[in-house]
ROTORZA-568271 format. One line per field, with one value per residue: x, y, z of N, C-alpha, C in turn. Coordinates in nm, 2 decimals. Atoms other than C-alpha are relative to their C-alpha. Layout:
<atoms>
n.xx <- (X; ...)
n.yy <- (Y; ...)
n.zz <- (Z; ...)
ca.xx <- (X; ...)
ca.yy <- (Y; ...)
ca.zz <- (Z; ...)
c.xx <- (X; ...)
c.yy <- (Y; ...)
c.zz <- (Z; ...)
</atoms>
This chain:
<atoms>
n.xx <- (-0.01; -0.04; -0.05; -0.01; -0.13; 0.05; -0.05; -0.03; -0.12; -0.03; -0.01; 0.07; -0.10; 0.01; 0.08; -0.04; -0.13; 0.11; 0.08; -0.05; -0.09; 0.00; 0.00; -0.08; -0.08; 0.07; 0.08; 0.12; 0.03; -0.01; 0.05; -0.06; 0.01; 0.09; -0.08; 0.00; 0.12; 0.11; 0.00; 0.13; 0.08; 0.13; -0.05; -0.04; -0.02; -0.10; -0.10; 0.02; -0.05; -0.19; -0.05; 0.08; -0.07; -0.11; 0.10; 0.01; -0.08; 0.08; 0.08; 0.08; -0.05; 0.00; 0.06; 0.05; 0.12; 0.07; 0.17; 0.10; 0.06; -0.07; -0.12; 0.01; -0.02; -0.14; -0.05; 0.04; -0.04; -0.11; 0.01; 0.02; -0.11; -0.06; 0.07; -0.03; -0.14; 0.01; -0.11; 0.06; 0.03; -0.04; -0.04; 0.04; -0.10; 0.08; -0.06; 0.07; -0.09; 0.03; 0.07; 0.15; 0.07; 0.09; 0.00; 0.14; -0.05; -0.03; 0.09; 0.08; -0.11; 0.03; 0.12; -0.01; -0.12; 0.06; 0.10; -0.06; -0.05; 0.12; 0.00; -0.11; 0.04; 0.07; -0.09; -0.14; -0.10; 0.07; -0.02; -0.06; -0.06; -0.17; -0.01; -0.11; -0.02; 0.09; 0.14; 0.09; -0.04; -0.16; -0.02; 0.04; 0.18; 0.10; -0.02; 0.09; 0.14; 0.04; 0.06; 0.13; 0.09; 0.00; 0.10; -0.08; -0.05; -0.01; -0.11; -0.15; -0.10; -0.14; -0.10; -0.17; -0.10; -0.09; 0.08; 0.01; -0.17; -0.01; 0.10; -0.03; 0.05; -0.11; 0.06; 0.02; 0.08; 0.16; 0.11; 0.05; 0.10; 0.13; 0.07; 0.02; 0.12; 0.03; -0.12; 0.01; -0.11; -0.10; -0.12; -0.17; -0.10; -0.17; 0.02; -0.17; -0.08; 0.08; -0.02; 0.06; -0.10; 0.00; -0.01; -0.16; -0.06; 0.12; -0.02; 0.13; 0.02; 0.10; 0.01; 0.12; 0.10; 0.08; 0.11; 0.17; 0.09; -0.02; 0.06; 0.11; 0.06; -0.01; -0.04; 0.00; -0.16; -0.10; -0.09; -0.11; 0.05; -0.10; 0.04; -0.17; -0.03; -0.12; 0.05; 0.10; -0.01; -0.10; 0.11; 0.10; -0.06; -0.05; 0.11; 0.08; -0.15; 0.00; 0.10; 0.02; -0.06; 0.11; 0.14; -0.06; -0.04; 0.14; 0.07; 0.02)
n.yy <- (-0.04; 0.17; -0.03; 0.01; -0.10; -0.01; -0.06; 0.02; 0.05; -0.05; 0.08; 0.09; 0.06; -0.06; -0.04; 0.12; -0.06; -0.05; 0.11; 0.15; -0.07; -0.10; -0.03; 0.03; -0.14; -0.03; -0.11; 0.10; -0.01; -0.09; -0.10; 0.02; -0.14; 0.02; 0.07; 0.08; 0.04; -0.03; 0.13; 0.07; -0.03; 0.12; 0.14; 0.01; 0.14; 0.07; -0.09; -0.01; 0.18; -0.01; -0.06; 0.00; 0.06; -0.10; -0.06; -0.13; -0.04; -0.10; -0.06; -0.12; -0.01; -0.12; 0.00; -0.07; 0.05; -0.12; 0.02; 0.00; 0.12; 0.13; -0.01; 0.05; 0.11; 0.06; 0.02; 0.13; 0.15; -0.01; 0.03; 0.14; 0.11; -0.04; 0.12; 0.14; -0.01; -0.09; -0.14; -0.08; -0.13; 0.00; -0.12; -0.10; -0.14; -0.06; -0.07; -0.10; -0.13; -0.09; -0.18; 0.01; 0.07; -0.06; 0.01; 0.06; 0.12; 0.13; 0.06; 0.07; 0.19; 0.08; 0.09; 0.12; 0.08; 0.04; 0.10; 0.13; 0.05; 0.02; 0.08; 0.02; 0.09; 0.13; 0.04; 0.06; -0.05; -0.17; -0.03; -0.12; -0.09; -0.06; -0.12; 0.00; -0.09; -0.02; 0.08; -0.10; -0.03; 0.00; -0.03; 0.08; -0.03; 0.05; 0.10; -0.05; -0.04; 0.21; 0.11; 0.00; 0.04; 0.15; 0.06; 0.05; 0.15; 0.05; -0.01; -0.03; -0.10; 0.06; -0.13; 0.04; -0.11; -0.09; -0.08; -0.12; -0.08; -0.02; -0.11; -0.14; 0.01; 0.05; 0.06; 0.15; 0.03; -0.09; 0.05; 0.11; -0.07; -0.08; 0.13; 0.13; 0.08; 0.06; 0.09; 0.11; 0.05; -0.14; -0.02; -0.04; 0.01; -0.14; -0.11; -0.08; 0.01; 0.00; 0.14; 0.08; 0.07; 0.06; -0.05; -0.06; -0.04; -0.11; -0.09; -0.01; 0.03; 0.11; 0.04; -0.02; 0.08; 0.13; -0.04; -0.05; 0.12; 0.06; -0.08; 0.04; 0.17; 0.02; 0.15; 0.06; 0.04; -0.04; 0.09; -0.07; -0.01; 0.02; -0.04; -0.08; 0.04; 0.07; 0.16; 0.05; 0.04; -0.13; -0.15; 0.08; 0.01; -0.17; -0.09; 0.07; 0.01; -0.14; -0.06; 0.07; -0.10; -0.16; 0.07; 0.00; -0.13; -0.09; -0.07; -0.09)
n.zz <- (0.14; 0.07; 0.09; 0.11; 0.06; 0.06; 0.10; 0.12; 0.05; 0.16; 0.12; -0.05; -0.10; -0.15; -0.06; -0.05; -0.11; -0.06; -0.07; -0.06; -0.17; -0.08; -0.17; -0.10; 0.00; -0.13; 0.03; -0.02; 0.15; 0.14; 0.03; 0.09; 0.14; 0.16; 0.10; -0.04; 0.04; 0.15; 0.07; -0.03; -0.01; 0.02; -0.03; -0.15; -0.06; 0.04; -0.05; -0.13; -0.01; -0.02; -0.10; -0.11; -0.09; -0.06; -0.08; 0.03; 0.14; 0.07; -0.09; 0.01; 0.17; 0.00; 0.11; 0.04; 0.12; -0.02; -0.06; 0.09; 0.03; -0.03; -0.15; -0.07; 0.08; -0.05; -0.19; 0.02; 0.03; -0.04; -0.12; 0.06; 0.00; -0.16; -0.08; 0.00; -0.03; -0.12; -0.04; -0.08; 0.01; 0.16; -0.01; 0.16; 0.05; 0.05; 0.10; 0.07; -0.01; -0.06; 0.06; 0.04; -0.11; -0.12; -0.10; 0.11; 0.14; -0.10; -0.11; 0.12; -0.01; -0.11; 0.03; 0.09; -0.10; -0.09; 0.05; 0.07; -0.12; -0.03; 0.07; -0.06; -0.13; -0.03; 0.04; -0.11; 0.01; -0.07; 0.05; -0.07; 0.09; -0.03; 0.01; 0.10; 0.05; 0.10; -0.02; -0.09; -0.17; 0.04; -0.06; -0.13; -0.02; 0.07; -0.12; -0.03; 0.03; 0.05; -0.09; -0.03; 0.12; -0.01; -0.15; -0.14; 0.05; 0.14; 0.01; -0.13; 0.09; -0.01; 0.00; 0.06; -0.08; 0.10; 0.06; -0.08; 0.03; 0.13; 0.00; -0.13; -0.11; -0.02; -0.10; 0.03; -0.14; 0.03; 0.07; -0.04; -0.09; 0.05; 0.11; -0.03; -0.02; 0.12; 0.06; 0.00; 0.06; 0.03; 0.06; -0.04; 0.16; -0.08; 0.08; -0.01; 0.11; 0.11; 0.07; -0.08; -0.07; -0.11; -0.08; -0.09; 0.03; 0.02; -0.06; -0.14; -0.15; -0.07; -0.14; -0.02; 0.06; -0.08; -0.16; 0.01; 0.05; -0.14; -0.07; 0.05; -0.01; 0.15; 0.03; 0.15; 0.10; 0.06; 0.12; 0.07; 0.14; 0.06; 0.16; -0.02; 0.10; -0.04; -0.01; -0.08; -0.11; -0.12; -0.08; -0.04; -0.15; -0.08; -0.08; -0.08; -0.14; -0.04; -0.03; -0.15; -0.08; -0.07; -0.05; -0.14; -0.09; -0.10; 0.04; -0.12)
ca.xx <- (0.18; 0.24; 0.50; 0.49; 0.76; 0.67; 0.88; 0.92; 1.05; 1.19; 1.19; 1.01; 1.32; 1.33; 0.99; 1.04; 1.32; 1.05; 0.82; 1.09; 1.29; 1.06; 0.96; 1.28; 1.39; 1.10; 0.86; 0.47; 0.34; 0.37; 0.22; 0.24; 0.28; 0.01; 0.28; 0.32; -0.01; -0.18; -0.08; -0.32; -0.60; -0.84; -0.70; -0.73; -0.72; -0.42; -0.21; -0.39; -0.27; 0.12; 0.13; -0.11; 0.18; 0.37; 0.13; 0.09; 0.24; -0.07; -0.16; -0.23; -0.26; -0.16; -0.35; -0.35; -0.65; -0.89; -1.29; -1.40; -1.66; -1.40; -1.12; -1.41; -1.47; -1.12; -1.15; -1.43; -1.26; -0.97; -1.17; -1.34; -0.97; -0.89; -1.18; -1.02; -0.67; -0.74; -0.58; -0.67; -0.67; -0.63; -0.49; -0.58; -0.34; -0.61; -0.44; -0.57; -0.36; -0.41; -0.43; -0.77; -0.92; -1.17; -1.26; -1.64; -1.44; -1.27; -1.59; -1.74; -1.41; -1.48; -1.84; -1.77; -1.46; -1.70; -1.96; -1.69; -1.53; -1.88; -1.88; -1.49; -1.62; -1.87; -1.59; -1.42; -1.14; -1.13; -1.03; -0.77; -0.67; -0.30; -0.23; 0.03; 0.21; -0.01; -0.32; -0.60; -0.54; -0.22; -0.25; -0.28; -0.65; -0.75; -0.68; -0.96; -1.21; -1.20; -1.24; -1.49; -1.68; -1.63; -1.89; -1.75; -1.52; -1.57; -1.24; -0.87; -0.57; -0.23; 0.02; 0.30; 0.58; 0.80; 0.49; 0.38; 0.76; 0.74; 0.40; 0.53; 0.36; 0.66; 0.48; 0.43; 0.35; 0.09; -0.08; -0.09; -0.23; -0.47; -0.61; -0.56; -0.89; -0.89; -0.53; -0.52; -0.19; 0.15; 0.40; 0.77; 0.99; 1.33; 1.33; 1.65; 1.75; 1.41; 1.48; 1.32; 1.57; 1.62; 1.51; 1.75; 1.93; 1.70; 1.66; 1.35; 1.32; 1.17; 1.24; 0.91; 0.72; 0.75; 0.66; 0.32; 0.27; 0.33; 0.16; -0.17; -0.16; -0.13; -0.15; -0.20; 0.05; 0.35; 0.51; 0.85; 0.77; 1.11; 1.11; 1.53; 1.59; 1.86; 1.90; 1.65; 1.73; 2.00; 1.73; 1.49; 1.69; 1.84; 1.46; 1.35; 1.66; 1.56; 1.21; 1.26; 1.51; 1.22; 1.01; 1.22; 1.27; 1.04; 0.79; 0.84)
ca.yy <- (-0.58; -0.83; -0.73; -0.71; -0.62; -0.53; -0.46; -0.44; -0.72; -0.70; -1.10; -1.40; -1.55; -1.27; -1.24; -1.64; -1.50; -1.29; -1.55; -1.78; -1.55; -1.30; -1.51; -1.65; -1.29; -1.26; -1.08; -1.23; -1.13; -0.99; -0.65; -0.77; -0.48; -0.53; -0.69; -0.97; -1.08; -1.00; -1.31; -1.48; -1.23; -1.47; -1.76; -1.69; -2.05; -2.12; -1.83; -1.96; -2.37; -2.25; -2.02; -2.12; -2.31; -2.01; -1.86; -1.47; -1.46; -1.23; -1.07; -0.72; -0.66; -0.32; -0.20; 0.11; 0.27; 0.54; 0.58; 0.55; 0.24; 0.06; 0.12; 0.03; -0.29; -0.38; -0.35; -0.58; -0.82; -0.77; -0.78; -1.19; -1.28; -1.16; -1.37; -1.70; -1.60; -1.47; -1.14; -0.95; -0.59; -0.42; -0.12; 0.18; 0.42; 0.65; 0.74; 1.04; 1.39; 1.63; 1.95; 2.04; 1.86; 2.00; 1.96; 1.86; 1.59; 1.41; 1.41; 1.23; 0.96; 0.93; 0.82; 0.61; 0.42; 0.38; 0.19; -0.03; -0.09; -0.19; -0.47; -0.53; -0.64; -0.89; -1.03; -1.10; -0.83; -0.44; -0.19; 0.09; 0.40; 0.49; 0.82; 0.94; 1.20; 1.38; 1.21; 1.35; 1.26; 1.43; 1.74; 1.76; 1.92; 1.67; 1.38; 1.58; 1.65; 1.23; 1.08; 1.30; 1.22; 0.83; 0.63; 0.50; 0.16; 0.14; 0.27; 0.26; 0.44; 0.31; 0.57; 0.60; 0.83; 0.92; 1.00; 1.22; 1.42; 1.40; 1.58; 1.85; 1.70; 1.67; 1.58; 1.23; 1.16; 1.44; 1.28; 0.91; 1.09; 1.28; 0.93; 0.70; 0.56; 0.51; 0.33; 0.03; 0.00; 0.15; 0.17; 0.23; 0.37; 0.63; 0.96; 1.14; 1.36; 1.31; 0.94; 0.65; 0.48; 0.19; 0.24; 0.44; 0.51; 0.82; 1.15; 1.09; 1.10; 0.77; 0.80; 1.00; 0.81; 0.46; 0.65; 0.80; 0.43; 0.28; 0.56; 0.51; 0.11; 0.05; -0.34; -0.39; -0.43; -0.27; -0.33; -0.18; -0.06; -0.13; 0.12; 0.20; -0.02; -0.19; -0.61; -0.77; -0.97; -0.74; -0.44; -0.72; -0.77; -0.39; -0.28; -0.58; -0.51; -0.13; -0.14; -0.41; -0.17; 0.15; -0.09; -0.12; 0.24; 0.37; 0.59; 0.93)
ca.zz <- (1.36; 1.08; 0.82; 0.47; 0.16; -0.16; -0.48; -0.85; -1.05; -1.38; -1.51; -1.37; -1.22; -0.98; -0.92; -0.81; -0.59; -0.43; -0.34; -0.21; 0.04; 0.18; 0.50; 0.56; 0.58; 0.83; 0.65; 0.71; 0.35; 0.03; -0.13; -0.46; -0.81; -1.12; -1.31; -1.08; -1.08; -1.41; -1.54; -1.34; -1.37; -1.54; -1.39; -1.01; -0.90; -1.12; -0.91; -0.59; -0.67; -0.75; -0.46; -0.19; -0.05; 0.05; 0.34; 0.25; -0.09; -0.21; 0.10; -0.04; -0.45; -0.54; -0.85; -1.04; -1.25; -1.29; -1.18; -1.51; -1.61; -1.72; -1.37; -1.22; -1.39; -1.34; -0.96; -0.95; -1.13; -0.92; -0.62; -0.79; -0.79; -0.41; -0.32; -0.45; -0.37; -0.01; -0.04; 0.26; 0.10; -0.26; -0.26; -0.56; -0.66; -0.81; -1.18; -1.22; -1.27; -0.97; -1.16; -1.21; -0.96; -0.73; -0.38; -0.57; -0.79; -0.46; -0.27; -0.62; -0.59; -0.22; -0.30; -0.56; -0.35; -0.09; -0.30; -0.44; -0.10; 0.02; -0.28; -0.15; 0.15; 0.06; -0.14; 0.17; 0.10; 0.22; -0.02; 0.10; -0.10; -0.17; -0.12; -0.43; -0.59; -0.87; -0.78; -0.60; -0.24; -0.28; -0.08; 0.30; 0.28; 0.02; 0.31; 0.47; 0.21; 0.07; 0.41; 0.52; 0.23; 0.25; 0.44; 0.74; 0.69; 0.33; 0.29; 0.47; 0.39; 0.32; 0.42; 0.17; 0.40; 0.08; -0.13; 0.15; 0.13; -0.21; -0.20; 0.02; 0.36; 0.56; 0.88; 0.85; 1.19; 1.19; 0.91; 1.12; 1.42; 1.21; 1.00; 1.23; 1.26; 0.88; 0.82; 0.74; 0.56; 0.56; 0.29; 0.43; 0.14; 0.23; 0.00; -0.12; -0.40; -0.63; -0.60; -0.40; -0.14; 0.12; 0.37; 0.63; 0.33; 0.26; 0.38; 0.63; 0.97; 1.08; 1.44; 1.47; 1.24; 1.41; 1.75; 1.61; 1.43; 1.83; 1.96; 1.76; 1.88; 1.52; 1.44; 1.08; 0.82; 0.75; 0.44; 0.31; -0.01; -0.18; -0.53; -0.49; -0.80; -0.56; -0.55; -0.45; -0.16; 0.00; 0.03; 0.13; 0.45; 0.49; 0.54; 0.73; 0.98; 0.95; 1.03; 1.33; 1.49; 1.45; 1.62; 1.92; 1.97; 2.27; 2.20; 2.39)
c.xx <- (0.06; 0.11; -0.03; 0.12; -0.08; 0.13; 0.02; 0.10; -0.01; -0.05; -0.10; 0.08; 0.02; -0.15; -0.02; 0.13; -0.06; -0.04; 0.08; 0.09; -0.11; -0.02; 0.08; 0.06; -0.08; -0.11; -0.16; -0.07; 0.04; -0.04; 0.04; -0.06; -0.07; 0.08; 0.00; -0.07; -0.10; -0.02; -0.12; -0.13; -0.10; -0.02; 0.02; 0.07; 0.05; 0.09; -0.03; 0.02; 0.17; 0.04; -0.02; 0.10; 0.08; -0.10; 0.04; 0.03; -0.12; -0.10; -0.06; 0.05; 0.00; -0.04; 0.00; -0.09; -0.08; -0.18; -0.10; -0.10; 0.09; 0.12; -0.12; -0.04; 0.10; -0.04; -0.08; 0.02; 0.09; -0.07; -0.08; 0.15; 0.06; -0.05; 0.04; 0.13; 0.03; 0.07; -0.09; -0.07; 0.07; -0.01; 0.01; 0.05; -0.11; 0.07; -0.01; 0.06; -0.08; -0.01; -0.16; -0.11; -0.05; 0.02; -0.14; 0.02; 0.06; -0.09; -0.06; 0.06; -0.02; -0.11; 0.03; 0.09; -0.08; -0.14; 0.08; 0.08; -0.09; 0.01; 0.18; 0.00; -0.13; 0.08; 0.11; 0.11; 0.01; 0.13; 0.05; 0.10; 0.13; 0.01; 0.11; 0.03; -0.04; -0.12; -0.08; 0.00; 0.12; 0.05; -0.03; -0.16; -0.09; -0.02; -0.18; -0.16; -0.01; -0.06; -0.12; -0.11; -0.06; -0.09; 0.10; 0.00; -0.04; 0.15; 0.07; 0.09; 0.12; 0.04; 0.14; 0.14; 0.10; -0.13; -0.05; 0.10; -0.01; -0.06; -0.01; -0.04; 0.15; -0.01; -0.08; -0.03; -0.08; -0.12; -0.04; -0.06; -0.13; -0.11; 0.03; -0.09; -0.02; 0.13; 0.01; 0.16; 0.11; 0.07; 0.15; 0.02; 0.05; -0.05; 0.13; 0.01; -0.10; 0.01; -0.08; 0.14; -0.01; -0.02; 0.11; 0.11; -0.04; 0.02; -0.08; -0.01; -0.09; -0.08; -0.17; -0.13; -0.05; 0.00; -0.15; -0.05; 0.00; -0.10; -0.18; -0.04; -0.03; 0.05; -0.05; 0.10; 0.06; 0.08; 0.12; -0.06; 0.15; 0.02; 0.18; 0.01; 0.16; -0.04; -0.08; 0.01; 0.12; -0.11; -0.09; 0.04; -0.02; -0.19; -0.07; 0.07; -0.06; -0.15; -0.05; 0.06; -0.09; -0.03; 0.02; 0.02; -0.12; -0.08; 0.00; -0.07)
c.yy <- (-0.11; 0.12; -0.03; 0.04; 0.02; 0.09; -0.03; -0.12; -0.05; -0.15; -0.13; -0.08; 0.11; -0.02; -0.14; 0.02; 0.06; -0.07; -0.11; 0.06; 0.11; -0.08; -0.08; 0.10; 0.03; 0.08; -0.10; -0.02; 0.09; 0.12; -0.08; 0.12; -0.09; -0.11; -0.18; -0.11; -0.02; -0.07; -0.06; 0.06; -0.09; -0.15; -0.01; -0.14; -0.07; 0.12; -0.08; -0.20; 0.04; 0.05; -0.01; -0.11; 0.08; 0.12; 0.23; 0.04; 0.07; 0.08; 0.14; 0.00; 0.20; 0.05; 0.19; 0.05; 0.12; -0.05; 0.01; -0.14; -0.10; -0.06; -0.08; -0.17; -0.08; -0.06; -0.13; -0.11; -0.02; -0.04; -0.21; -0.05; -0.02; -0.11; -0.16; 0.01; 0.03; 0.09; 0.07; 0.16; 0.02; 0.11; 0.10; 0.07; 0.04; 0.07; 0.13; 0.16; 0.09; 0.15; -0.01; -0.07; 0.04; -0.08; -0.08; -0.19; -0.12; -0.05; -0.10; -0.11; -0.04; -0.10; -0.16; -0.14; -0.05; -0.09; -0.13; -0.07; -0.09; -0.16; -0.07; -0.09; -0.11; -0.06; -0.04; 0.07; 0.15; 0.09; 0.13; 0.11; 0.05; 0.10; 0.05; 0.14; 0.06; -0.09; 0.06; 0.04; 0.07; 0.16; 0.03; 0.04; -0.08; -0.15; 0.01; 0.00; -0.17; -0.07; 0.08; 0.00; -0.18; -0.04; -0.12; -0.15; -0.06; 0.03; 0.02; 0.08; -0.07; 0.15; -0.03; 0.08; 0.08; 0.09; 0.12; 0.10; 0.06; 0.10; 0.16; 0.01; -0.08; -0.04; -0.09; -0.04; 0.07; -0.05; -0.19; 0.07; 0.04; -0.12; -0.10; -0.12; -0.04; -0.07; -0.09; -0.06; 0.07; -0.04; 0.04; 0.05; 0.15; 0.07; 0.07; 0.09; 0.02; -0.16; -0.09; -0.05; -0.14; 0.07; 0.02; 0.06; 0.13; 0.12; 0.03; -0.05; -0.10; -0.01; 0.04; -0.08; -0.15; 0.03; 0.05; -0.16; -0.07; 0.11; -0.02; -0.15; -0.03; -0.15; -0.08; -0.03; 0.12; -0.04; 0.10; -0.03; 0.04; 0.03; -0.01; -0.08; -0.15; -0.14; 0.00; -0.07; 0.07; 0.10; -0.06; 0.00; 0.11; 0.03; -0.09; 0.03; 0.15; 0.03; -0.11; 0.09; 0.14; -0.05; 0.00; 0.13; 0.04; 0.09; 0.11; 0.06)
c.zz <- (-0.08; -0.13; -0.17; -0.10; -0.10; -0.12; -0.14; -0.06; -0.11; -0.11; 0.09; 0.09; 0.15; 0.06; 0.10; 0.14; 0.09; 0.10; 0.09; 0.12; 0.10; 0.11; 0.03; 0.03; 0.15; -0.04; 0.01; -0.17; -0.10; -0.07; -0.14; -0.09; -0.09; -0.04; 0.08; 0.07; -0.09; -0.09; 0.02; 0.04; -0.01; 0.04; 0.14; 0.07; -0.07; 0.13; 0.17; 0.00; -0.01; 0.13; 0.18; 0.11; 0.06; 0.06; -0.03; -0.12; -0.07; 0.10; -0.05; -0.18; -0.03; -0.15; -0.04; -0.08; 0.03; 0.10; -0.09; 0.04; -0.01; 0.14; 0.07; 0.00; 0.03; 0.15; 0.03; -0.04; 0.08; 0.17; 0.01; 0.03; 0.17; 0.07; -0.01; 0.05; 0.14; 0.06; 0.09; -0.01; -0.13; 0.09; -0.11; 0.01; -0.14; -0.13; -0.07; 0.01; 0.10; -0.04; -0.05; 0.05; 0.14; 0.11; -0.01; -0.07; 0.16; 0.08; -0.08; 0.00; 0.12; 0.03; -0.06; 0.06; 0.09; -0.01; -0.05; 0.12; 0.05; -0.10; 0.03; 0.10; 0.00; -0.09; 0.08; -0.01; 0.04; -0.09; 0.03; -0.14; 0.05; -0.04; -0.18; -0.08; -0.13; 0.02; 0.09; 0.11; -0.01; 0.14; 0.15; -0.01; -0.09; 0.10; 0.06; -0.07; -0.08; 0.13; 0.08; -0.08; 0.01; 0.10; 0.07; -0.04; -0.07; -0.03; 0.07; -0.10; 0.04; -0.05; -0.10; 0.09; -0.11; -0.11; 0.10; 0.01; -0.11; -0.07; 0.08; 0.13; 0.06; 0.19; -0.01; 0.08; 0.01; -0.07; 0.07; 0.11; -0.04; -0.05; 0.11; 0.07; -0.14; -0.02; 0.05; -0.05; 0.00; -0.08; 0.06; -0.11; 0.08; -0.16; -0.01; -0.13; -0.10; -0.01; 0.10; 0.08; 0.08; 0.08; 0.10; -0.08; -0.10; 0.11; 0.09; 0.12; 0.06; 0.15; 0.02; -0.07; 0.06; 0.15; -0.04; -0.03; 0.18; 0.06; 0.02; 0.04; -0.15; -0.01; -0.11; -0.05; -0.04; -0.09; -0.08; -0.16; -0.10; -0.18; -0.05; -0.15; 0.07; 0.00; 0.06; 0.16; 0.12; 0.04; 0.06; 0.18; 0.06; 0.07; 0.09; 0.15; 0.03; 0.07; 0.14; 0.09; 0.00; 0.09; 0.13; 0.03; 0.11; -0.06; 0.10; 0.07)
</atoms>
């Protein structure tokens, strides 16, 4: 498994703080948020001459957006930048309110994801849907009715484990069992309260979660998905310490 981190930052001097500690922390790559990217939308091969000296620093881009003409537009441009930047996987937080949204309407986003995945991958990058709270995939039977829609490895799934909670699926190892011929990516992130956490410092039971990810032979990326609002490089650690000690636990 290769690690990843991934979190919000507010000014350019952190996001510089970012790029310059996560792999002495131990982390392999980056997840990087919209914001921290979008500078060099039209400019790929200025982001990929400042950065390309710090191996992973745009391993996965995390992008939100609808399925209109223009979302999809975006992605394509986004998937042009991946290709100069050699981000391994974009990740689509589908912005679209889950009220009102058929079973009709996700098999229509599955399609569509799975023609843009398809153009993903001759772009040298592979295009994984993030599950999320108010968004289409959101409850457990919509899991179901998107990936049996999707043509086979056009799309993966990055597991979020708090959005899953959050959504009211509180078998989180159920759902890697169930998908895990489609996941490609996991989000980490602790849950407490209505709030995002560090990890461990959250109300979710990991232990089972990094035995189903061990269970599955699961050797993609994991990437703490660090929302807590806490410093930067302290929670950078805590969850890198937290999610090497899952890692070690047996699997029973």
């Amino acid at each position: 498994m290769k690690l990843a981190f991934s979190k919000p930052t507010a000014t350019l001097d952190e996001q510089q703080q970012l790029f310059a500690h996560f792999r002495g922390v131990g982390y392999d790559g980056l997840q990087l948020k919209n914001s921290q990217y979008r500078d060099y939308f039209d400019r790929p091969e200025r982001f990929a001459e400042e950065w390309q000296q710090v191996p992973g620093a745009g391993a996965a881009l995390i992008i939100g957006g609808k399925l209109d003409d223009a979302g999809q537009t975006t992605l394509r441009k986004l998937f042009r930048f991946a290709e100069v930047v050699g981000t391994e996987r974009i990740v689509f937080c589908h912005a679209q309110a889950r009220k009102g949204v058929s079973n009709d309407d996700i098999k229509g986003f599955a399609r569509t994801l799975s023609e843009l995945g398809k153009e993903a991958q001759q772009r040298g990058t592979n295009l994984s849907l993030h599950h999320h709270y108010d968004q289409p995939v959101m409850h457990r039977p919509d899991f179901d009715v998107f990936f049996d829609a999707v043509d086979e490895q056009t799309v993966g799934l990055t597991v979020d484990t708090a959005h899953l909670v959050k959504s009211g699926i509180h078998d989180v190892a159920g759902v890697i069992r169930d998908f895990h011929q489609v996941i490609d990516n996991f989000h980490l992130k602790d849950y407490a309260g209505g709030e995002w956490r560090v990890l461990g410092q959250g109300a979710l039971d990991f232990a089972p979660i990094f035995a189903a990810i061990q269970e599955i032979a699961y050797d993609g990326w994991l990437s703490a998905d660090e929302e807590s609002g806490s410093e930067l490089v302290g929670a950078m650690q805590a969850c890198h310490d937290y999610i090497i000690a899952g890692l070690a636990l047996k699997t029973p």
